[in-house]
N, C-alpha and C positions, 0 to 999 in steps of 0.2 A: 264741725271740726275746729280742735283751736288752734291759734297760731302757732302751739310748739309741735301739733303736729302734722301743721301744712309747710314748716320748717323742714322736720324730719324728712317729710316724702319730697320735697322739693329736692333734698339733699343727696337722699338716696335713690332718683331720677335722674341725676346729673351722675354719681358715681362719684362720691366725696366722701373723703373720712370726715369725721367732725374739725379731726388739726390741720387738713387740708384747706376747708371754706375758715376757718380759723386764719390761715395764713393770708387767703384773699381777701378779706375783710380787714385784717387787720384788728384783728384781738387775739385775745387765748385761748384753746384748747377748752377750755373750762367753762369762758364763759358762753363757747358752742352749747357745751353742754347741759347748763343752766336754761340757758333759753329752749331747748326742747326739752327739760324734764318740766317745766314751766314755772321753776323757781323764780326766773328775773325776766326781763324784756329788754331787746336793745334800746338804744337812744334812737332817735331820729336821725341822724347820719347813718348809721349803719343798717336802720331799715331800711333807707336809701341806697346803701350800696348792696343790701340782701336783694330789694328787689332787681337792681339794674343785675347784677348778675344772673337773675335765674328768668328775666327776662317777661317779669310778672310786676302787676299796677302794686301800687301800695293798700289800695283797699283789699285786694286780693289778698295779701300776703297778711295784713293787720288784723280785716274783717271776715275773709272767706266771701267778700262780692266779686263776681266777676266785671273786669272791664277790661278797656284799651292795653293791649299789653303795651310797655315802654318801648325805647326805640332799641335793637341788639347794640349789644358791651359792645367798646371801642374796640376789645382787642382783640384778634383776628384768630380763631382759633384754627381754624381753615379755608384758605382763601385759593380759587385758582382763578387767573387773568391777566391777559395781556401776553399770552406766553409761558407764565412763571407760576409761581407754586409756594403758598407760603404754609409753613406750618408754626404754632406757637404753643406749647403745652401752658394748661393753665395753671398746673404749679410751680414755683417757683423757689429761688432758695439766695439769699440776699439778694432779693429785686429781679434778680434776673431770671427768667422761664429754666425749666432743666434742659428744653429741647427749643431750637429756633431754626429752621429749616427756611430758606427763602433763595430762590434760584429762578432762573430764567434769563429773559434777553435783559440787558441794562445791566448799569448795579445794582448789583442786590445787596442788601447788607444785611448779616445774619449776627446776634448777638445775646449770647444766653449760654448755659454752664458746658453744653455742645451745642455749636452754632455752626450748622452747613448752610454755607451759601457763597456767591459769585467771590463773595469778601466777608469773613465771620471770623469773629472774635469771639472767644471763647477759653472756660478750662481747655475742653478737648476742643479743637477748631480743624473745620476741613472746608477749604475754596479754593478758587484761583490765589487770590490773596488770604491768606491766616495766619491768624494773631492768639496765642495760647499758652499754655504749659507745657501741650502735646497738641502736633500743627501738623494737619496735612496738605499739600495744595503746591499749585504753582511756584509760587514766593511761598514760602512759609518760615515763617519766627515762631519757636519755641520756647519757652524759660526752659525747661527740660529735654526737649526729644523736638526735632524737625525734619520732615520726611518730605521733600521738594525738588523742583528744577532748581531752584535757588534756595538752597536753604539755612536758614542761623539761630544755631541749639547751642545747650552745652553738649547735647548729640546729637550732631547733623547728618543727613545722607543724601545727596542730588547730586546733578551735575554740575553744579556750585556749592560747595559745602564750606561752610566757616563755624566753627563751633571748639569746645574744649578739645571733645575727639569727634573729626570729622574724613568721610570716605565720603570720595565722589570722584568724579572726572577729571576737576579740578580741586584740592582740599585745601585749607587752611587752618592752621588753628596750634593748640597745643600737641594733641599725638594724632595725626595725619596719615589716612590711607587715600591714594588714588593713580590717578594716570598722571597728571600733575601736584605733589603734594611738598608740602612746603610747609615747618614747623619745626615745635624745638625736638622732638621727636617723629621721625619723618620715614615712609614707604611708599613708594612709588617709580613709574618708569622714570621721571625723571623726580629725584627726590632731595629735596635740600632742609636739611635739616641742623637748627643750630649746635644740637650734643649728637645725636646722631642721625644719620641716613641708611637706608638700603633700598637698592632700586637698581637701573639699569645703568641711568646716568646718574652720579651722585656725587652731590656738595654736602659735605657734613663739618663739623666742627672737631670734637675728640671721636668720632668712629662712622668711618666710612665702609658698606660692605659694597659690590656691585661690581657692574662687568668692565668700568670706567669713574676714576675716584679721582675728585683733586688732588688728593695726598696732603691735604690740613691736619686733619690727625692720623688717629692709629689707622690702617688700611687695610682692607683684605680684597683680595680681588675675586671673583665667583671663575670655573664652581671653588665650594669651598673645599681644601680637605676635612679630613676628622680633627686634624691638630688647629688646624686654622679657625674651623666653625666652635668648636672649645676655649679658644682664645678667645673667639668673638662674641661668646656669649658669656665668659666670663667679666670679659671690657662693657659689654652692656649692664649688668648686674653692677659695677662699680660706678657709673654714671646715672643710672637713671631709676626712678623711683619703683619699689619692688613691683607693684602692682603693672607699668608700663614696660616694665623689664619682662616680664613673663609673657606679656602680647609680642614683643620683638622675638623674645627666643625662638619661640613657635614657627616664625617667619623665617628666622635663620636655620630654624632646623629640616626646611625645607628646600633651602637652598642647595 
């Protein structure tokens, strides 16, 4: 058998596309393919890292002799011990695995495009602690979306919410849903908001709705009438941006 096709069946033993072990190696897509139709042969560095990955001697892989297999790849593709549980996909996508899964007692620290674990970073991230774009977990920090006890998105949801638009127990942010929320656009039991508020207890600036209002701006007291919730939603539409004006209506028109 020759080398391009103890390449091949090594390849398609492990379950690889060509642009897969391409991307572990570290070449092209082509020059996979080269080397199994037997046009070219790698260099010695990457017969090097051909063999460490598939876990076979170099005479093996060069010659077709058998011998000492090498020592297994550094990277762990499934590991369980000590408690914990790691998982790491062997493809990857700018450096990083697509999947990193590591959990158990200790820290764990998970870091790849989804990265679950005790503390993971990732696109998508889900831990105690997570760090992402989309973040789930205890603490969780989002660039886009956080779903946590604590949580800091441009949309947040936990019992601590800080974010553009954040609902939680306690909210903060730009347009604000909770038990305690607080922002330039604001709802909640107790609600303070610098353009406006609605809630139970409520501090607003130009529009206060609620059962108890400082009387700063315009005021409506709950419940509303017809004439009053008309007013009130017409005073929202003149303060605040169309898009946040439509989420308040809704709120007021249920009051």
């Amino acid at each position: 058998m020759e080398f391009s096709s103890r390449l091949y069946e090594l390849r398609r033993k492990a379950g690889l596309s060509q642009e897969e072990l391409a991307d572990l190696v570290g070449v092209t897509r082509q020059a996979v393919q080269k080397w199994e139709a037997g046009t070219s042969r790698p260099d010695m560095d990457n017969l090097t890292a051909l063999a460490a990955y598939f876990n076979v001697s170099l005479d093996y892989l060069v010659l077709g002799k058998e011998g000492d297999a090498l020592p297994p790849p550094v990277q762990v593709i499934h590991n369980h011990y000590n408690g914990g549980y790691e998982f790491k996909s062997k493809a990857t996508l700018f450096g990083l695995p697509l999947v990193h899964i590591n959990v158990g007692y200790g820290l764990r620290a998970a870091r790849g495009i989804v990265a679950i674990g005790n503390a993971a970073v990732g696109v998508v991230s889900v831990g105690g602690v997570a760090l992402g774009v989309f973040s789930l977990g205890g603490v969780g920090i989002g660039l886009l979306f956080a779903l946590a006890g604590f949580a800091v998105g441009a949309l947040s949801l936990g019992a601590f919410a800080l974010g553009v638009i954040s609902i939680g127990g306690i909210a903060a942010g730009y347009l604000t849903f909770g038990g305690i929320s607080a922002g330039v656009y604001s709802a909640g039991g107790l609600a303070i908001g610098s353009r406006v508020a609605i809630g139970g207890l409520v501090y607003g600036g130009m529009l206060e709705i609620g059962d108890e209002v400082s009387g700063r701006g315009a005021a409506f007291f709950t419940p509303l009438s017809p004439e009053d919730r008309e007013a009130a939603v017409q005073t929202i539409y003149a303060v605040a941006p169309q898009w946040i004006a439509a989420f308040l209506e809704l709120i007021v028109r249920v009051f």
